[in-house]
C-alpha positions in Angstrom: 10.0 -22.6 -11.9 9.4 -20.0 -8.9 8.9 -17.2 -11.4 6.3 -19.4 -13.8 4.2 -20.3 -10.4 3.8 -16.9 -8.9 3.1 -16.0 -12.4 0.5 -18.6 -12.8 -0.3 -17.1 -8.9 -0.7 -13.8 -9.9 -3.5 -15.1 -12.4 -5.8 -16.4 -10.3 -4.8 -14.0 -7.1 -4.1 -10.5 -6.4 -1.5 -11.2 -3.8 1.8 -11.4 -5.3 1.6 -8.0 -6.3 -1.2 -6.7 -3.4 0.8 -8.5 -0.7 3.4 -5.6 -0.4 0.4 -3.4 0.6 -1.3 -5.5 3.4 0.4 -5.1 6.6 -0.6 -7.7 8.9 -2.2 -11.2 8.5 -1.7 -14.8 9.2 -0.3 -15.5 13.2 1.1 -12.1 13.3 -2.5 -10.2 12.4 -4.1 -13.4 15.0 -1.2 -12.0 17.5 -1.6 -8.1 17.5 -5.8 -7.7 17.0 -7.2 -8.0 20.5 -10.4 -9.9 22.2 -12.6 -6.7 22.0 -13.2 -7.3 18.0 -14.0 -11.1 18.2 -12.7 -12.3 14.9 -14.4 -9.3 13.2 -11.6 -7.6 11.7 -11.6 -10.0 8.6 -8.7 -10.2 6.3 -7.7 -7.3 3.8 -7.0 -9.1 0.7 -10.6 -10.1 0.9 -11.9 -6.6 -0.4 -8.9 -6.9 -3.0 -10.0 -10.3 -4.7 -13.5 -8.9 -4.7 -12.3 -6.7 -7.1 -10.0 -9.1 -8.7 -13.2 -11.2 -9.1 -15.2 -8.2 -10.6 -12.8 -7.4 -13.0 -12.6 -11.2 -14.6 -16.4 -11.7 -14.6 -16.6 -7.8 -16.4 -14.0 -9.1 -19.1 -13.5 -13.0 -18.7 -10.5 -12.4 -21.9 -8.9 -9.7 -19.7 -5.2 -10.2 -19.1 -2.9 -9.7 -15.9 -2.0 -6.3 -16.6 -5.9 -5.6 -16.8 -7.2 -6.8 -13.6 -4.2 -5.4 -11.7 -4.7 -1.9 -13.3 -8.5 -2.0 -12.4 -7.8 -3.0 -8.7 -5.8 0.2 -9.0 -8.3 2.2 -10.3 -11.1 1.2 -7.9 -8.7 1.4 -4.9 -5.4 2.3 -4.6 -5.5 5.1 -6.6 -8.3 6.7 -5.1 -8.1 5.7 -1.8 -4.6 6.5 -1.6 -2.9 8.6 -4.4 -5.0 10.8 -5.3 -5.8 12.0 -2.1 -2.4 12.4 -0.7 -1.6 14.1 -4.0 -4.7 16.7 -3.2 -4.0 17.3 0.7 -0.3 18.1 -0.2 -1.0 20.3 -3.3 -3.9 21.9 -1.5 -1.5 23.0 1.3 0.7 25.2 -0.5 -2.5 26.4 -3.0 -1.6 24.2 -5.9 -4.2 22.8 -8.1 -2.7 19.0 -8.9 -3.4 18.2 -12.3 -3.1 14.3 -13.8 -3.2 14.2 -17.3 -2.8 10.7 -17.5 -5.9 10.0 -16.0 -7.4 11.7 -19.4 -10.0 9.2 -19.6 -9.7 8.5 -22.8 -6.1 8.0 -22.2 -6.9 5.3 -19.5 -9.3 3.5 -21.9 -6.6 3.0 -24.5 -3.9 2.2 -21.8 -5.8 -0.2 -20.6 -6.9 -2.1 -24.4 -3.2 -2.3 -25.0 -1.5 -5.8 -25.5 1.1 -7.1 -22.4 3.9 -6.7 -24.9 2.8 -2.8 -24.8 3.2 -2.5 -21.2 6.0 -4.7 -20.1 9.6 -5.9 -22.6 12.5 -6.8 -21.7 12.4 -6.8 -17.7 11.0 -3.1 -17.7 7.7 -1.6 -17.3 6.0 1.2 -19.4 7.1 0.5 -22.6 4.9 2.3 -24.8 5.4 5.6 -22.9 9.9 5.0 -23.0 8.7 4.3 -26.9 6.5 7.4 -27.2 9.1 10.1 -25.7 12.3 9.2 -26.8 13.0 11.6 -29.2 12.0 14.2 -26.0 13.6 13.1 -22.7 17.1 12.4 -22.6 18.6 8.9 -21.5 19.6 9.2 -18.5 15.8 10.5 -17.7 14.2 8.1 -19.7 16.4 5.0 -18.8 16.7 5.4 -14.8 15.1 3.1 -11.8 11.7 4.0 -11.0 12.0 6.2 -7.7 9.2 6.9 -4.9 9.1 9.7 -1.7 10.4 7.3 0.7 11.0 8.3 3.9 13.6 6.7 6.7 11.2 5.1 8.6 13.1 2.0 9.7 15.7 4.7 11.0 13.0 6.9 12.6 11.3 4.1 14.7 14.6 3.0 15.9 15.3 7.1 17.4 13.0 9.3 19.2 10.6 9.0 17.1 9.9 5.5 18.0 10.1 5.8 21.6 7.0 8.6 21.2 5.2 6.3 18.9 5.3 3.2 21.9 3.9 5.4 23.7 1.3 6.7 22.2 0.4 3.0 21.1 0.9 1.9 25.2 -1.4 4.6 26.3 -3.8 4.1 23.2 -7.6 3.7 23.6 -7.6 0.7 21.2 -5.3 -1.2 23.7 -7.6 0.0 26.7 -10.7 -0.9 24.7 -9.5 -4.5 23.7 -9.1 -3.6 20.3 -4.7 -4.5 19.6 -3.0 -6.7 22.1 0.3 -4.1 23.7 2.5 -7.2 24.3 3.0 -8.5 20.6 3.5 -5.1 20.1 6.0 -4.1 22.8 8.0 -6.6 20.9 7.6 -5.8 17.4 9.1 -2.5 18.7 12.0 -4.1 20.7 12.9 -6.3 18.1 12.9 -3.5 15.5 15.3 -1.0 17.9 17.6 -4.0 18.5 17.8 -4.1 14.6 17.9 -7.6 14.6 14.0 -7.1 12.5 12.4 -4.3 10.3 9.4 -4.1 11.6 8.8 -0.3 10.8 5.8 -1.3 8.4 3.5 -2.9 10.9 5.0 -0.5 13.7 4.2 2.8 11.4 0.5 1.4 10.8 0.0 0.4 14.5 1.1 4.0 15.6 -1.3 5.6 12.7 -4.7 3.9 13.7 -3.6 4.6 17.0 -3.2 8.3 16.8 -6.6 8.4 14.7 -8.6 6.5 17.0 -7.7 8.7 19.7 -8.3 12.0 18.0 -11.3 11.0 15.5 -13.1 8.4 18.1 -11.9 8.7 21.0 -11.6 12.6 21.5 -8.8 12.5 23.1 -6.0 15.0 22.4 -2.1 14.4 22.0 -0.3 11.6 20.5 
């Protein structure tokens, strides 16, 4: 029954799938966003189910699969992927290339029925279907796999005890902007263990380290 309603969720809302990608809202986001932005920070999923919204009223027949792939399209990808992928290739004087971007290729992706895309508990279905005779099984067959990094393990080290402080000595917590105690304990709780916290912590330390540099002028962190 819990599967069918996030399903019938996921229909009507971006969140079941987006939610992974917001790091702080509710009490927590309420906790941690100081009085120097007076309710003014909004809430992040509101920009997603804009385009969630846009996507339906561009194609009222369009399918799960559909709006979630144009939410990825309009933000994710470019805000996020792409970008990264360019900056690191860049560095070393490589020239990324994405050939499934072809735009053509996107179109027809995208016109394709569910039963295309998802069988049997596993994603990309057509694309397993199309290369089969090419890759091998034990290519074509294994768990998806990202870059991960041991972040949970990092914040809980040296590297955490840097990051605290450049978040403690942080122009957003002088101006106002993040609150340091619900902080201070996001970061005790997450080197005690007893909570991984290293999602929210990672972000905090980011806009930190940005504001300071980018806004603020100030060197370090």
């Amino acid at each position: 029954m819990r599967h069918a309603e996030a399903l019938s969720d996921a229909a009507h809302s971006p969140l079941p799938y987006w939610g992974g990608s917001i790091c702080f809202r509710g009490e927590l986001k309420r906790a941690v966003v100081g009085p120097a932005l007076n309710g003014r920070h909004g809430d992040s999923l509101e920009l997603i189910e804009r385009l969630w919204e846009q996507a339906a009223a561009a194609d009222p027949p369009a399918d799960l699969f559909q709006k979630m792939t144009y939410v990825e399209l309009k933000q994710r990808l470019s805000e996020l992927l792409l970008q990264r992928l360019d900056r690191v290739a860049m560095l070393s004087s490589v020239e990324g290339r994405e050939p499934f971007l072809d735009h053509e290729l996107v179109q027809f992706a995208i016109a394709l029925p569910p039963r295309m895309k998802y069988r049997d508990g596993r994603g990309k279905h057509v694309l397993r279907q199309a290369v089969r005779d090419i890759l091998p099984a034990e290519i074509l067959n294994r768990p998806k796999q990202g870059f991960g990094t041991p972040m949970v393990e990092w914040l809980r080290g040296p590297f955490g005890q840097r990051a605290q402080e450049t978040v403690r000595r942080s122009t957003l917590i002088e101006r106002g902007a993040l609150r340091l105690a619900p902080i201070e304990r996001l970061f005790a709780e997450h080197r005690s263990g007893r909570l991984d916290w290293s999602y929210q912590l990672w972000n905090v330390y980011n806009v930190c380290a940005w504001h300071d540099r980018w806004v603020a002028g100030r060197a370090g962190g």
